[in-house]
C-alpha positions as CSV (number, residue, x, y, z in Angstrom):
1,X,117.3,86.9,109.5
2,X,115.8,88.9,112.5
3,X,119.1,91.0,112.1
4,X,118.1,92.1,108.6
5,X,114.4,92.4,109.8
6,X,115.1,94.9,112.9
7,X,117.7,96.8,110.2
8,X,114.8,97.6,107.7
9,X,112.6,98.6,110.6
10,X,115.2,100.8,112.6
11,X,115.6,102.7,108.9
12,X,112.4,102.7,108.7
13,X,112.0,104.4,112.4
14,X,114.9,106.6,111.4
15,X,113.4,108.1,108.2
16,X,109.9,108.3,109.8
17,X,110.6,110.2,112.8
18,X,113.3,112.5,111.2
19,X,110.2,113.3,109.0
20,X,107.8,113.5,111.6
21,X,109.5,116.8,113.4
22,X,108.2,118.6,110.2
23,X,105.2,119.2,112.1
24,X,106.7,121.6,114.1
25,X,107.6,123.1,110.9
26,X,103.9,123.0,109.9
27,X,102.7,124.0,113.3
28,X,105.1,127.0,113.5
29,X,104.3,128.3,109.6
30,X,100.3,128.0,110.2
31,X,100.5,129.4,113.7
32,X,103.0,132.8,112.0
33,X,100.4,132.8,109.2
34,X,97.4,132.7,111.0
35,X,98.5,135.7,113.3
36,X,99.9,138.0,110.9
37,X,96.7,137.7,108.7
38,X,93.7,138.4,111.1
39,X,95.6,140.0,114.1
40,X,98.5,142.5,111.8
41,X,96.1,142.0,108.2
42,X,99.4,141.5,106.7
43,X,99.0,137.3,105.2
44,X,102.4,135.7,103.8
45,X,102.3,134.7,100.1
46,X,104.7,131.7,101.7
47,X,102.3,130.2,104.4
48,X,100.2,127.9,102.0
49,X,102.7,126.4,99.9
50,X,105.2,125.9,103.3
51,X,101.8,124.1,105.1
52,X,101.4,121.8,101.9
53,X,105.4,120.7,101.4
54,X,105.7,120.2,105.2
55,X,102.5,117.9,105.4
56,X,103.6,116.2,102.3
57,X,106.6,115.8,103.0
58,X,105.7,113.9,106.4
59,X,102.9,111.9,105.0
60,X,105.0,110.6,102.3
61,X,108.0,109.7,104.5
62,X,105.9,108.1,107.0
63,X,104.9,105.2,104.8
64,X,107.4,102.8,105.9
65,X,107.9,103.6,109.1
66,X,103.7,102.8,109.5
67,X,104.3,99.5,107.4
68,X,106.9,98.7,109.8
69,X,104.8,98.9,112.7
70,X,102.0,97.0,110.8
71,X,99.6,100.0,111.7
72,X,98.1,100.9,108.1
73,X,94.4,100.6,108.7
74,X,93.0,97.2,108.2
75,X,89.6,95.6,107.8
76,X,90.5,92.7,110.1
77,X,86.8,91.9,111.5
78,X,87.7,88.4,109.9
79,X,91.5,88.6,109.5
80,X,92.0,88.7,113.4
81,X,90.2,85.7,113.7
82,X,92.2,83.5,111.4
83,X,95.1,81.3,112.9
84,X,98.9,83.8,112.2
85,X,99.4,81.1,109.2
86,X,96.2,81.9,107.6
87,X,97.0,85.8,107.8
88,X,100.5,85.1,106.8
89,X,99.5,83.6,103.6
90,X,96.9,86.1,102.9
91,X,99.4,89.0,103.3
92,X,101.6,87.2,101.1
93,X,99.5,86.9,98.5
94,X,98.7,90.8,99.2
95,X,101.7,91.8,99.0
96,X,102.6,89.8,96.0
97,X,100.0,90.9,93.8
98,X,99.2,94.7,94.7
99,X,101.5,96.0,96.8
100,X,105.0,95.0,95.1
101,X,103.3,96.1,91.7
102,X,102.3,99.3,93.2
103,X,105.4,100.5,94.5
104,X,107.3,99.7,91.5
105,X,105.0,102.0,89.8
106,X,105.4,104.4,92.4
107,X,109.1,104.2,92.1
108,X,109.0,104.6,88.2
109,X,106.6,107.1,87.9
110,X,107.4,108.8,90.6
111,X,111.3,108.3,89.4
112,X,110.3,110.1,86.2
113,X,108.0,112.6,87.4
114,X,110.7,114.0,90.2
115,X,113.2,113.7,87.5
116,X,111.5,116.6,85.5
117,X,110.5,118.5,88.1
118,X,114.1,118.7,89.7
119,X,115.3,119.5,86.3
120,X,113.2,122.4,85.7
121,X,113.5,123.6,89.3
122,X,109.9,123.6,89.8
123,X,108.5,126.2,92.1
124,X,105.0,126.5,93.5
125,X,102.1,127.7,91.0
126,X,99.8,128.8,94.1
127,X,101.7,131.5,95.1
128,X,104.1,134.7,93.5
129,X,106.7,133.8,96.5
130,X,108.3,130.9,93.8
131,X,108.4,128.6,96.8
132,X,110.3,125.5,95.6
133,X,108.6,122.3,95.1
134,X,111.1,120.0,93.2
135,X,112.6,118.9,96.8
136,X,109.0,117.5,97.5
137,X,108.8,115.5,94.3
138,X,112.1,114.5,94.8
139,X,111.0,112.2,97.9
140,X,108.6,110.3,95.8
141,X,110.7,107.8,94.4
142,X,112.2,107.8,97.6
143,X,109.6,106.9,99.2
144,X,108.5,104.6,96.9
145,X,112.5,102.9,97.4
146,X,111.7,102.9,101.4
147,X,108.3,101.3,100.8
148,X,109.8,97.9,99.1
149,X,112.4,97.6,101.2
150,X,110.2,97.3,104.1
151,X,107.7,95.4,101.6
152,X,110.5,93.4,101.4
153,X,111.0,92.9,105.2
154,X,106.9,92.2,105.4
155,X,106.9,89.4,103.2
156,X,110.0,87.8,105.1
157,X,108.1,87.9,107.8
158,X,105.0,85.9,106.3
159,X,107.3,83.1,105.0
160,X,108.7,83.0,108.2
161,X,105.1,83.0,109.7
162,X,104.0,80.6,107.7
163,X,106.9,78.0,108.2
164,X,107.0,78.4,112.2
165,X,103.1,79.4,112.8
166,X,104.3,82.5,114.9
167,X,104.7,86.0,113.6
168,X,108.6,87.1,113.7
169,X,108.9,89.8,116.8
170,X,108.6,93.6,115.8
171,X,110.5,96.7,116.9
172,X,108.0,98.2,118.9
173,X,108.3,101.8,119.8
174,X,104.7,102.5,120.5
175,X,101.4,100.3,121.3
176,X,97.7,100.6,120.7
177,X,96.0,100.1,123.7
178,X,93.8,97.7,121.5
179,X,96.9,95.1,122.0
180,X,97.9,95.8,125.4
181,X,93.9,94.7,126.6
182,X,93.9,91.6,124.5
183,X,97.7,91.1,126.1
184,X,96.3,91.4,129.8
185,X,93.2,89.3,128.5
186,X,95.2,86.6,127.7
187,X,97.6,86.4,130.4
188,X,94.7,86.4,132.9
189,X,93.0,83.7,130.9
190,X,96.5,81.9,131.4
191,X,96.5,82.5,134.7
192,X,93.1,81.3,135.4
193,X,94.1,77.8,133.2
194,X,97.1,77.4,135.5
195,X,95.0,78.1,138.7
196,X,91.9,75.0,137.5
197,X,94.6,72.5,136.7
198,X,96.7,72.9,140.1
């Protein structure tokens, strides 16, 4: 089962960070755009809609790979505090009742809506350079497909969480340092429970 787990969160990974070089992308168009309009008073008609499908385009692909990490923001003031069985059968429930409802709409909708625009061969409205947006709406349903997939993985993980009382181990790629500190708090705290029963 861990096999399956790490293979929806390495796809995950894959997708996310492929996605994530679009910054450059975005960095490169706004930085061109930016000098050409105030330093040579020459502006592209191009720059706008370039900045918007970039940034879109990463936001929307980074879904999973942020689901996968578990690093969607979180009001866990009382969540933390709750034993990993209690938060694994409140993220079940979660999951069950909004989020797999939600991404099937996505996924239709979006299905639909990408459908028609690739079809028509949509181009941007904000600008006379015809910039294409159809490839844009086209990741929608993708996204929405990535999303349950590694919905699916997440509620794997609570059933397993709630049958052993531990959460299943992540790929980790990067850490907040929120979790390294309560790491080092509790090894020390270890350490100082080994040290009063010697």
């Amino acid at each position: 089962m861990t096999k399956f787990l790490f293979f929806i969160d390495e796809l995950s990974t894959w997708v996310g960070k492929s996605f994530a070089w679009l910054i450059l992308v975005l960095t490169l168009g706004v930085t061109y755009e930016v000098f050409v309009r105030y330093v040579l008073r020459a502006p592209t008609t191009w720059a706008f809609d370039i900045s918007y499908i970039s940034y879109g385009a990463m936001f929307l692909m980074a879904g999973a790979y942020t689901l996968s990490r578990n690093g969607h923001v979180r009001a866990d003031v009382v969540y933390r505090l709750w034993s990993p069985r209690t938060q694994a059968k409140m993220d079940l429930v979660l999951y069950m009742l909004f989020f797999l409802p939600a991404i099937a709409a996505l996924m239709y909708s979006g299905f639909n809506y990408a459908q028609m625009s690739v079809r028509f061969r949509e181009v941007s409205i904000f600008s006379p350079a015809g910039v294409p947006v159809f490839p844009l709406k086209a990741l929608i349903p993708i996204t929405g497909f990535l999303l349950f997939l590694q919905g699916i993985a997440e509620i794997i993980r609570c059933v397993l969480c709630i049958r052993t009382g531990q959460w299943p181990q992540r790929l980790h790629d990067v850490e907040e340092t929120e979790s390294v500190v309560i790491r080092e708090h509790q090894a020390a705290e270890q350490e100082k429970g080994k040290g009063a029963g010697a």
